[in-house]
C-alpha positions as a printed Julia matrix, in Angstrom:
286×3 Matrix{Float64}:
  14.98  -15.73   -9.7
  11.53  -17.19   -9.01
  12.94  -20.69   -8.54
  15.49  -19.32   -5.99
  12.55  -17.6    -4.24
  10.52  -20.31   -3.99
  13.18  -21.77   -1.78
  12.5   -19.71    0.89
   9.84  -20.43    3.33
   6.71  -17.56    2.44
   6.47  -16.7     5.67
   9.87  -14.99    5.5
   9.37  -13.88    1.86
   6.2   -11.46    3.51
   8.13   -9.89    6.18
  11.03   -9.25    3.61
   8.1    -7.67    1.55
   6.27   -5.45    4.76
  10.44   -4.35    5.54
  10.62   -3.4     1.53
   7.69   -1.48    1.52
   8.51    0.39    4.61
  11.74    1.17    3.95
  10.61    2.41    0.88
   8.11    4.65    2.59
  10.82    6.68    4.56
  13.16    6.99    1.63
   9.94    8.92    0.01
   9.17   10.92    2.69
  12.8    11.87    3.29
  12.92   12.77   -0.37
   9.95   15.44    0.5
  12.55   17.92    1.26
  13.8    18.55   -2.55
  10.73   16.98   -4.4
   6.88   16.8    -3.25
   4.3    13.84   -2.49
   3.1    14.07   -5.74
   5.86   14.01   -7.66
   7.65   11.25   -5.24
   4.67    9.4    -6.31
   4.91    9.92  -10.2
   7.99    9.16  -10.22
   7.83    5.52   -8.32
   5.16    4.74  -10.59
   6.94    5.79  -13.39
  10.05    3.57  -12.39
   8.01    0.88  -11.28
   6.2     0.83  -14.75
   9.33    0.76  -16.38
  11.17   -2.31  -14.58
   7.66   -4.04  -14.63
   7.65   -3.64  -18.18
  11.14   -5.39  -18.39
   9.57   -8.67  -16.95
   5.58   -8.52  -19.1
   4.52   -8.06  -22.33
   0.8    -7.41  -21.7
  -1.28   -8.29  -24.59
  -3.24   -5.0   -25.24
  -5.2    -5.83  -28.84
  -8.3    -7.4   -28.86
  -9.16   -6.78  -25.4
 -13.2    -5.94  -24.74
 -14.07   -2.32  -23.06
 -15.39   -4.35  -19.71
 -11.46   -5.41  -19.64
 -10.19   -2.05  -20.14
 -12.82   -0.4   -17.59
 -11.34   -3.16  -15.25
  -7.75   -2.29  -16.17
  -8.45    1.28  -15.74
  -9.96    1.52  -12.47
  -7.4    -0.58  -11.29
  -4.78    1.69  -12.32
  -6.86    4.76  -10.74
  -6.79    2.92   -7.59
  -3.33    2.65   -7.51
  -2.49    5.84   -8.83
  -4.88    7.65   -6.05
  -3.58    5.51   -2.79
   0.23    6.33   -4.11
  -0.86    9.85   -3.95
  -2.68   10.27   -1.18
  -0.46    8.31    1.63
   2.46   10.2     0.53
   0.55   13.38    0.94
  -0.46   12.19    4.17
   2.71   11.3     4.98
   3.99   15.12    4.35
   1.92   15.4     7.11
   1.27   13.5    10.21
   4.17   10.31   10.86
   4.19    7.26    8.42
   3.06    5.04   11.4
  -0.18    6.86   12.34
  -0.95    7.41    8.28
  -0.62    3.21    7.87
  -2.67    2.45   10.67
  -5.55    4.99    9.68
  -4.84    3.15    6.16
  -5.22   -0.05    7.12
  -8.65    1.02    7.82
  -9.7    -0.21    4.01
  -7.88   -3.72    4.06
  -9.89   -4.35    7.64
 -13.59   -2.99    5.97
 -12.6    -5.44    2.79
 -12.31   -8.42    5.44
 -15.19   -7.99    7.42
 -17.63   -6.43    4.77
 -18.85   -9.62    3.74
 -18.95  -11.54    7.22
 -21.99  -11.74    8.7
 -21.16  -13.41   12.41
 -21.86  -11.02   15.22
 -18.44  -11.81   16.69
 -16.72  -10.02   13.5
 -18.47   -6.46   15.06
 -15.65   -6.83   17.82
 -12.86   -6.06   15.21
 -14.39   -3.09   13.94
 -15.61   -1.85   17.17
 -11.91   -1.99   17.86
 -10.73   -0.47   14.97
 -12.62    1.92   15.59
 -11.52    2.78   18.51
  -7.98    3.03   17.59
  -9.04    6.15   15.29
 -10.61    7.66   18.29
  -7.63    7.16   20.36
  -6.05    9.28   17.74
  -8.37   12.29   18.47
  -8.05   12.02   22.04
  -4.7    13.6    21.6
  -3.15   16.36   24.08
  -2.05   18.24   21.21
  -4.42   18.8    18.02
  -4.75   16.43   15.14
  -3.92   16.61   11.66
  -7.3    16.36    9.98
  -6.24   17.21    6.63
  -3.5    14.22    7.37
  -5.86   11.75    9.15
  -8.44   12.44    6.33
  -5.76   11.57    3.5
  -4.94    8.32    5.48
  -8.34    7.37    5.12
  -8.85    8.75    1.59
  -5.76    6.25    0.59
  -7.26    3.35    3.03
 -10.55    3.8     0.98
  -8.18    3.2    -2.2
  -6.51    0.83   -1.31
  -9.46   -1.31   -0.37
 -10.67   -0.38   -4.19
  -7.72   -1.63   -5.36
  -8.31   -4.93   -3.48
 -11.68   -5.32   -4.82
 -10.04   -4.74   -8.32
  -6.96   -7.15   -7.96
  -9.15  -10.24   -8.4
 -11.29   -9.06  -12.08
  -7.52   -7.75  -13.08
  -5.52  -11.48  -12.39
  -8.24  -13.0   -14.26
  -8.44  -10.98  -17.7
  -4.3   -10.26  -17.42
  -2.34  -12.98  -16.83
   0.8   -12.8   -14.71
   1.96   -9.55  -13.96
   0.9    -7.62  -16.9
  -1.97   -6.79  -15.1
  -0.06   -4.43  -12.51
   1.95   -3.44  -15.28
  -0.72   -2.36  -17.22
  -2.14   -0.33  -13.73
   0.99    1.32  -13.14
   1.15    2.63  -16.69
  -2.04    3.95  -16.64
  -1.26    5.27  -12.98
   1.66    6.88  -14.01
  -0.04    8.74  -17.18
  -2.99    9.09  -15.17
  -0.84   11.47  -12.21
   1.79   13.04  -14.76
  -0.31   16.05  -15.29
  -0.26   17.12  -11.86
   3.25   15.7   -10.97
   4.52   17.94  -13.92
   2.38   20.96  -13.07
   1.87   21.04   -9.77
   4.34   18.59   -7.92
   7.08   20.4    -8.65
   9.41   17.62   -9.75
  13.14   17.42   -9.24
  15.3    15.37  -12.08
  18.56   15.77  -10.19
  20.39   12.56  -10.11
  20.26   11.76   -6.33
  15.87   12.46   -6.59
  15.89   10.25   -9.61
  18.18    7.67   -7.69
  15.91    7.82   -4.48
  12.87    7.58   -6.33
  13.97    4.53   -8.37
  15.1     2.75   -4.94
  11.54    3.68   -3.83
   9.65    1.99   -6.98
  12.28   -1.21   -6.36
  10.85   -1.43   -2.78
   8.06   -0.08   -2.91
   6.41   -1.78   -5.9
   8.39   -4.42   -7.4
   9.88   -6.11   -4.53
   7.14   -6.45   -2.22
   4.76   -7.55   -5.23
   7.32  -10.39   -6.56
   7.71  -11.57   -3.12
   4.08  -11.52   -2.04
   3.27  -13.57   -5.84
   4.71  -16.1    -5.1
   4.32  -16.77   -1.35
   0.71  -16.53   -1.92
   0.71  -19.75   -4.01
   2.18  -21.72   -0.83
   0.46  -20.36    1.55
  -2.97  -19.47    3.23
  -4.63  -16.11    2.46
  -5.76  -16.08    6.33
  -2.1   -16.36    7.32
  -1.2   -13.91    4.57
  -3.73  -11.1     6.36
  -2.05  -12.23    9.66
   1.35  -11.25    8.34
   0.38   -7.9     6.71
  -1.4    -6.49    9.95
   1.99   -5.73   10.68
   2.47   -3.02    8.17
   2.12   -0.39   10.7
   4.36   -1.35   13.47
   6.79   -1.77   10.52
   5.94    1.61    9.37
   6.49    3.07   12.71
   9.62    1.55   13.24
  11.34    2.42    9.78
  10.15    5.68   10.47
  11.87    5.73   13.68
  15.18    4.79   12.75
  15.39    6.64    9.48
  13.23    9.68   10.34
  13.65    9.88   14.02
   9.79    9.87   14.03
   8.15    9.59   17.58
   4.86    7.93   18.14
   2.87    9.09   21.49
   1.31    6.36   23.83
  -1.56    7.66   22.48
  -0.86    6.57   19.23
   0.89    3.69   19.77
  -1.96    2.26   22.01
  -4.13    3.31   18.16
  -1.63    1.26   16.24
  -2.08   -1.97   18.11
  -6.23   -1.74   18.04
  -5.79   -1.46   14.29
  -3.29   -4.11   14.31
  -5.17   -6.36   16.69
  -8.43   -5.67   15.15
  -6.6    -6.59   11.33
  -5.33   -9.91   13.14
  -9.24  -10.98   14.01
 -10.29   -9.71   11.16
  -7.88  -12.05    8.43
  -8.28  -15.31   11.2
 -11.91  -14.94   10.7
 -12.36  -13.93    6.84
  -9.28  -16.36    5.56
 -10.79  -15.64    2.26
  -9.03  -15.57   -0.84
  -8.8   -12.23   -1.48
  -5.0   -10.92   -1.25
  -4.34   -7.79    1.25
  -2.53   -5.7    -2.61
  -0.05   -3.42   -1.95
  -0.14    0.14   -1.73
């Protein structure tokens, strides 16, 4: 399959990931109405641990505790951002929850610049949250504040994904993350979330781990290897426009001007931000 996929030009191979991810997204949140966030997000992680574990063997003997603390926080990353967009998600609409999100990929790309020009993309980033408070009806807090909980996680888990690829080869060191993620959340998926082991959740929840997880990652490996990280950020600052468009097809979810006028700060704030770092550091999924 990987020698069919590097056939296709990377470019395409992101956008097929972004449309996985976000179709993925609504699928969960439709799913909110017989299971809850938490359990939605047990339940991908359990699925995506167990078709990840099809493909890797990851070599867990001999490793040294400074591997496993790695490992570990890596999987809490994952584990937390799972948890917390979905329960944002229950919330406010997926496209607003991305774009306050994408808050934590933007502060990894500019965190380490230190040209004065870089202060533009947060300034406008910045003001896309703003927007978002300046609406005629009230905000979400609790929503907004998950968004940025998971967008704090997420940039974590970005910080994380480099130590991880170089002490687990392959993909045994997502594996390895979503096992740990999925053990780590089972406690309160199984007391708290509620979950639902009907045949059509468990069907919706394994689509959701396919596109959510496994799908966007396999893609994104191996695009990545042909293709410049600055180009990479480029492409993935269009996560929330995707977002808000799955949502509004599947979910019949309506963004206000207001919001949508958020959206495209974050987005064009992401787009300086990744033509400016064009680091190495990959934009990891949530």
């Amino acid at each position: 399959m990987r020698s069919a996929l590097t056939r296709i030009d990377p470019v395409w191979l992101v956008l097929f990931g972004i449309a996985s991810v976000q179709l993925g997204a609504s699928f969960a949140k439709d799913l909110f109405a017989l299971s809850t966030p938490t359990a939605t997000a047990w339940l991908r992680l359990c699925f995506a641990s167990l078709i990840f574990l099809t493909f890797a063997r990851p070599r867990l003997r001999g490793r040294r505790p400074r591997e496993w603390v790695i490992v570990l926080g890596y999987g809490l990353a994952l584990a937390g951002m799972n948890w917390a967009i979905y329960a944002s998600f229950a919330r406010i609409p997926i496209g607003v929850a991305v774009t306050v999100e994408f808050l934590g990929p933007l502060a990894v790309a500019v965190a380490g610049s230190r040209r004065p020009r870089d202060l533009i993309w947060v300034g406008l980033a910045g003001l896309g949250v703003a927007l978002l408070g300046l609406q005629p009806v009230e905000a979400d807090w609790v929503g907004l504040g998950l968004a940025v909980l998971a967008g704090a996680l997420w940039a974590g888990y970005i910080l994380l994904a480099g130590p991880t690829g170089r002490h687990f080869e392959g993909v045994s060191g997502v594996t390895v993350a979503s096992v740990v993620g999925a053990v780590l959340l089972a406690p309160a998926a199984l007391m708290f979330g509620d979950p639902v082991f009907s045949p059509h959740v468990l069907g919706v929840a394994l689509a959701v781990g396919l596109l959510s997880s496994v799908i966007p990652y396999g893609f994104e490996m191996v695009a990545l290897r042909r293709m410049r990280p600055g180009l990479f950020g480029i492409l993935m600052s269009l996560e929330p426009a995707a977002a808000a468009l799955f949502a509004l097809v599947l979910l019949g979810e309506n963004l206000s001007i207001v919001e949508c006028a958020a959206m495209a700060c974050v987005i064009f704030a992401s787009i300086g931000a990744a033509r400016s770092a064009d680091t190495s550091t990959p934009v990891a999924r949530d």
